[in-house]
N, C-alpha and C positions, 0 to 999 in steps of 0.2 A: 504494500500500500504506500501508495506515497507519499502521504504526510503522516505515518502511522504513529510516528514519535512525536509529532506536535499533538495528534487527536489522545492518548496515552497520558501527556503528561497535562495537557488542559482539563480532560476528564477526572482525574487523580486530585485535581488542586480543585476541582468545581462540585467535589465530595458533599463537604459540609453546606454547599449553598442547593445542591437535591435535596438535602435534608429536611431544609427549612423550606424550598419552594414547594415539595412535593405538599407539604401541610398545606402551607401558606394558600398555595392554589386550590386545595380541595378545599377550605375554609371558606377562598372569596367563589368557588361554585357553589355552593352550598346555600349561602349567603344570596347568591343571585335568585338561584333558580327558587329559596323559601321567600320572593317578592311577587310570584306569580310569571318570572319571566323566563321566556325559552332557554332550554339548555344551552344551546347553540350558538348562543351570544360569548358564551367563555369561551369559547376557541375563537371567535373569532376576533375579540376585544383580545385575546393574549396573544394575539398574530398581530393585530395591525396598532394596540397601543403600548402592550406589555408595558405598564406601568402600575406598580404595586397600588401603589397607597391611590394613585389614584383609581384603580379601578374600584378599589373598595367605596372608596368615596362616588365615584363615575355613579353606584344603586341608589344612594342620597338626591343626586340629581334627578332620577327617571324618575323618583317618587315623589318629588319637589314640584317634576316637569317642568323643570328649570329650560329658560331660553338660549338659545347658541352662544348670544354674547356672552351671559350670564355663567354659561360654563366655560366657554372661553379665559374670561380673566379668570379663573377660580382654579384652573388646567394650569394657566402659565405661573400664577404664584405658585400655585402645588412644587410643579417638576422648575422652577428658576432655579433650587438648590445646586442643577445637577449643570449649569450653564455654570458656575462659581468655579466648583470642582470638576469638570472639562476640561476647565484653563489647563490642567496640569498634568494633560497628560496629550497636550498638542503636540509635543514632542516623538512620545510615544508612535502619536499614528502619523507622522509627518509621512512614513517612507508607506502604509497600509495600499497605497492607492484605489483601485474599485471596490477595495473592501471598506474604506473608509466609512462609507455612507451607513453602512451597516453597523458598523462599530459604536458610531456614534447612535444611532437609534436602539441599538441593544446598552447601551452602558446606563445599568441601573447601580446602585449603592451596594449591591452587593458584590458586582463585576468590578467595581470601580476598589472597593474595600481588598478585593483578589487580587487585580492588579498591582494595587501599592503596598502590600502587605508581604505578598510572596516573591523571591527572589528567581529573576529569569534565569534560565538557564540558558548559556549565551551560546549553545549549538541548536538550539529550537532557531526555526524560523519564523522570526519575531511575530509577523502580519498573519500570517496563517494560527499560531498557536492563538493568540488575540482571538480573535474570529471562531475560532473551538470553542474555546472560553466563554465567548459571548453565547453565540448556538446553543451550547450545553443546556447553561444555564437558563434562555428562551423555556429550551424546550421540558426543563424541569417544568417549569412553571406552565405552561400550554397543557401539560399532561394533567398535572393535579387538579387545574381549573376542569380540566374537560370530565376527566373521571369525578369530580365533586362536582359537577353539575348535573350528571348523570345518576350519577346515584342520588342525589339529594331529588329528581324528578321523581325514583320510583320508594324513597323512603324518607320518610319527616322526620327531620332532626331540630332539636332546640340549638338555634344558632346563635343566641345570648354574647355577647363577648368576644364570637369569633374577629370581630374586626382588630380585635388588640394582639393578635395573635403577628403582623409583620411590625408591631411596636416589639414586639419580644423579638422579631429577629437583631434589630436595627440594634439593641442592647446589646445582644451577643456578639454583635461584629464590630461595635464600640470597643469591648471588653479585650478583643485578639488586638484590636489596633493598640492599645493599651500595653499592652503585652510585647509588642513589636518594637514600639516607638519607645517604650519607658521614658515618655515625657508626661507631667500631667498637667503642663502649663495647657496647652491647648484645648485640654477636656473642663479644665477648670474654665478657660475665658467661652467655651461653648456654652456652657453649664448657667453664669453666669448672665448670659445676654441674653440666653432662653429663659430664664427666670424675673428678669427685669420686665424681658417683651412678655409675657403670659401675666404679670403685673399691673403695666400701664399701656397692653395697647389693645385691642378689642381682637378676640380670636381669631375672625378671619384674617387679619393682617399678620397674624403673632410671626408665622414663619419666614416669613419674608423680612422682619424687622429682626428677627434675631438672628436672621443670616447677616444680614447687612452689619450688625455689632457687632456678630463676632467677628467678621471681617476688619472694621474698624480697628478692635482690640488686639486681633493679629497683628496687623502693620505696628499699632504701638507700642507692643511688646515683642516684635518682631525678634530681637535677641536672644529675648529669655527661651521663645517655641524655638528657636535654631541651636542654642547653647548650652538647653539644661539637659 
């Protein structure tokens, strides 16, 4: 096979995020299909938006019947986080070329947490290993939505809480980065400006304003996150 060693060892590092997608997904089918709505839509919302949190949220809308603009803005504060942390990995996909397009449409928080987290191995062929990566991890997620849509069509489950279930991922991949980095200036100034924004600024705004602080609070402690 020809890329046998890049699909091997992207599969191998994209372990632990099946783990969580595979739930994660059957949770937001589950979730879907107990609102009255076709199975059918989880595949094809995890094909064409594959976006976590928002698709969980994407239910809140159709129930709301919320208008295009309406979800529009509400779509782009959602995923802005992931235009922040992009930045940094333009490098990265400078050389990706036709796969580019793809890379950037699959890089969700937990591909993006893989990538900066685990160390390449510098005989993989960078754009292709990339690309596995992403795929993979797609397709964890398309699998667990579609088989939790399915099933959740032909048996009733109490779906209570399920929506907090990709907040627990988000913690767990917190915690590796942690483990990585052994810095906690960064987690403390994230910690910090999420807790200010959830304070004084009205929830729908909160994420957006506590990206922008801790940004702010990066560049002015900029030292301390490089040095400590």
């Amino acid at each position: 096979m020809k890329y046998e060693k890049e699909i091997k060892h992207a599969f191998k590092v994209s372990i632990p995020v099946m783990m969580g997608y595979g739930v994660l997904g059957f949770a937001f089918g589950l979730l879907l299909v107990s609102f009255e709505y076709p199975w059918y839509l989880a595949p094809i919302m995890s094909l064409f938006i594959y976006a976590g949190a928002l698709q969980f949220v994407a239910i809140n809308f159709f129930n709301a019947k919320a208008g295009f603009v309406d979800i529009a803005i509400a779509t782009w504060f959602i995923n802005i986080r992931q235009s922040f942390y992009g930045l940094s990995l333009l490098k990265r996909f400078k050389k990706t070329g036709k796969l580019k397009p793809y890379l950037i449409f699959g890089l969700t928080d937990e591909t993006y947490a893989l990538l900066t987290t685990i160390k390449d191995d510098e005989q993989l062929k960078k754009r292709w290993y990339y690309f596995f990566l992403t795929a993979f991890n797609q397709s964890y997620w398309f699998a667990g939505a579609t088989l939790g849509a399915i099933v959740g069509s032909n048996i009733k489950f109490n779906t209570a809480g399920l929506e907090f279930s990709l907040t627990a991922l988000f913690v767990v991949l917190c915690i590796e980065q942690y483990k990585n980095l052994q810095n906690a200036v960064p987690f403390i100034i994230g910690g910090v400006a999420s807790f200010l924004a959830l304070c004084f600024v009205p929830s729908d705004k909160m994420l957006i304003v506590s990206i922008i602080g801790s940004l702010i609070l990066m560049f002015t402690f900029k030292r301390r996150v490089e040095n400590e």
